[in-house]
C-alpha positions as CSV (number, residue, x, y, z in Angstrom):
1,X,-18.1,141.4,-114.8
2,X,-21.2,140.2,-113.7
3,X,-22.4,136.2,-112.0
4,X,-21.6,134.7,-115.5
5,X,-19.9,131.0,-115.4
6,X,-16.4,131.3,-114.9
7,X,-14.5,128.4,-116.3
8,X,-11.5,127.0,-114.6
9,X,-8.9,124.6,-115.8
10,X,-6.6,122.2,-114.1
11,X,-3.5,121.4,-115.3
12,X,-4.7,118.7,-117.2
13,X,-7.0,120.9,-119.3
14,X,-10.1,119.7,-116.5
15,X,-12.8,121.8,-115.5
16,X,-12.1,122.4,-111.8
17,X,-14.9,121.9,-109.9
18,X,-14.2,124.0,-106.4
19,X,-11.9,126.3,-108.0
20,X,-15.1,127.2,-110.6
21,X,-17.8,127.4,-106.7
22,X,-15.5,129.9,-105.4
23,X,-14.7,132.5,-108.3
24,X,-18.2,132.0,-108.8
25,X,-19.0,133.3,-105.5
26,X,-16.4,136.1,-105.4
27,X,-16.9,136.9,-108.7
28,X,-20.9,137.7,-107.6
29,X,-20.9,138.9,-104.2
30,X,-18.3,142.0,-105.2
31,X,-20.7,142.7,-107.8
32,X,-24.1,142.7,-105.5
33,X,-22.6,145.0,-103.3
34,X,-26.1,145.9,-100.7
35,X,-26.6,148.4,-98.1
36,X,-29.6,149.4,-95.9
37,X,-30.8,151.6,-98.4
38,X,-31.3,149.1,-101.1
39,X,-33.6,147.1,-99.0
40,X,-37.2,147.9,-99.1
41,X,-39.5,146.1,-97.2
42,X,-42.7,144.7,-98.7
43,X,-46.1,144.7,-96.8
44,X,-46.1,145.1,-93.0
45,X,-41.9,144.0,-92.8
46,X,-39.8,146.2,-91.1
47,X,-35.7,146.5,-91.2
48,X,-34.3,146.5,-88.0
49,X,-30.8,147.7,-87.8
50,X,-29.4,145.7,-85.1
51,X,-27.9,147.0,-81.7
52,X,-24.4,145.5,-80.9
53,X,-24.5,143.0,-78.2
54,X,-23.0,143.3,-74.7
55,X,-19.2,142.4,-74.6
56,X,-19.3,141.8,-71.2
57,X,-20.9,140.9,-68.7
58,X,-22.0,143.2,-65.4
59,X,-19.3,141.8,-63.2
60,X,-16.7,142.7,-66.4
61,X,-15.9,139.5,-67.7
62,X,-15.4,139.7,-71.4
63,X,-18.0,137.3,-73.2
64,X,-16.5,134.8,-76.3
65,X,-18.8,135.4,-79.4
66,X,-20.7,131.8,-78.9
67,X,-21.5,133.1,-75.4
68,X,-22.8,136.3,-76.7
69,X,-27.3,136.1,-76.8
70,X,-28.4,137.9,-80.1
71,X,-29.5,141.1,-79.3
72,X,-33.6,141.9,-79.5
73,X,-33.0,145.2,-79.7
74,X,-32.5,147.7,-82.7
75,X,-33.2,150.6,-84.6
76,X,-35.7,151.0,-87.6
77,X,-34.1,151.8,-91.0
78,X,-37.0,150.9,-93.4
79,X,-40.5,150.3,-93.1
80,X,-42.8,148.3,-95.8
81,X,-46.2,150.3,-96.9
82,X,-48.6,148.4,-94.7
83,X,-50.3,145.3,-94.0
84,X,-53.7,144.6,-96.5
85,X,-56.6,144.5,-95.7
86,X,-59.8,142.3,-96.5
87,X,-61.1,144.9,-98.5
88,X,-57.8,145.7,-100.5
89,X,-56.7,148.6,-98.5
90,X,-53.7,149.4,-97.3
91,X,-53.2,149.3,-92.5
92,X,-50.4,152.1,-92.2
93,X,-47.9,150.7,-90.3
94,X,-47.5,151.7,-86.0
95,X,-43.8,152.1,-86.5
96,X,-41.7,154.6,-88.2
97,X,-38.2,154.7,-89.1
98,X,-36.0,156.1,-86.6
99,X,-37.9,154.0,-83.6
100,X,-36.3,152.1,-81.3
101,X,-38.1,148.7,-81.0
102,X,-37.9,145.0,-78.9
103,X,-38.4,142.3,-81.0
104,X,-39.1,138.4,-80.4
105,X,-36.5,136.5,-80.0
106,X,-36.0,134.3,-83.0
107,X,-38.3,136.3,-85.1
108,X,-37.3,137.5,-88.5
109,X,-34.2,137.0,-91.3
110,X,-30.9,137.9,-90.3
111,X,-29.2,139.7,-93.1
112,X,-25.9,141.4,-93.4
113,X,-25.0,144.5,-95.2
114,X,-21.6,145.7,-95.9
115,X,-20.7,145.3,-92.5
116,X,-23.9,146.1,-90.3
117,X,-26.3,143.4,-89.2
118,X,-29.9,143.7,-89.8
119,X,-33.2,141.6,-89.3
120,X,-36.3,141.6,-91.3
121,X,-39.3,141.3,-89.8
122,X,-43.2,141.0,-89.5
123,X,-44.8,144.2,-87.4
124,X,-46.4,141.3,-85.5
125,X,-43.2,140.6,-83.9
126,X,-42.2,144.0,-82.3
127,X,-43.2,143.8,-79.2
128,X,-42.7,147.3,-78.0
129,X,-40.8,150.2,-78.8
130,X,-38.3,151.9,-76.6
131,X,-38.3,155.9,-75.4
């Protein structure tokens, strides 16, 4: 069953409107079922699997989830072919998978897959990578 229109009644033989949204959405986001390895970056974008934040704080007091900063720190699961050049060519890329990079702040899409976070980003906005 794929993301075709689902069609659901009332009990008055009425299309339901919010019934209809939600199958809808069910119905398509158990069949596009992603993961890191379907995700392949294009141009100089990197996938950044991202670290888990801190739970608490130094002093041990457990941090709520809306307290919690998002984390600028991850591991690299994909890496795009390279930035273009002027002259059609291809930059290789300064990162690899496997690297452990800081990246600006607010920099990049936040994705989710299965249950794992990720961000896509520009190699412009790794700022350094970690040893």
């Amino acid at each position: 069953m794929g993301c075709e229109k689902l069609q659901v009644l009332t009990e008055n033989g009425e299309e339901h409107p919010t019934a209809l949204v939600t199958q809808f959405y069910e119905v398509c986001m158990a069949a596009v079922t992603l993961n890191a390895s379907s995700v392949t970056p294009l141009g100089d974008r990197v996938l950044v699997k991202v670290s888990a934040s801190e739970e608490t704080t130094a002093g041990g007091i457990l941090l709520p989830d809306t307290a919690k900063e998002k984390p600028q720190v991850g591991e690299i699961t994909a890496v795009g072919p390279g930035k273009r050049n002027d002259d059609g060519s291809r930059q290789a890329p300064e990162v690899k998978v496997g690297d452990k990079v800081l990246y600006s702040k607010y920099a990049g899409t936040d994705l989710k897959l299965g249950s794992e976070e990720f961000v896509l980003l520009s190699e412009k906005d790794i700022l350094a990578t970690l040893v």
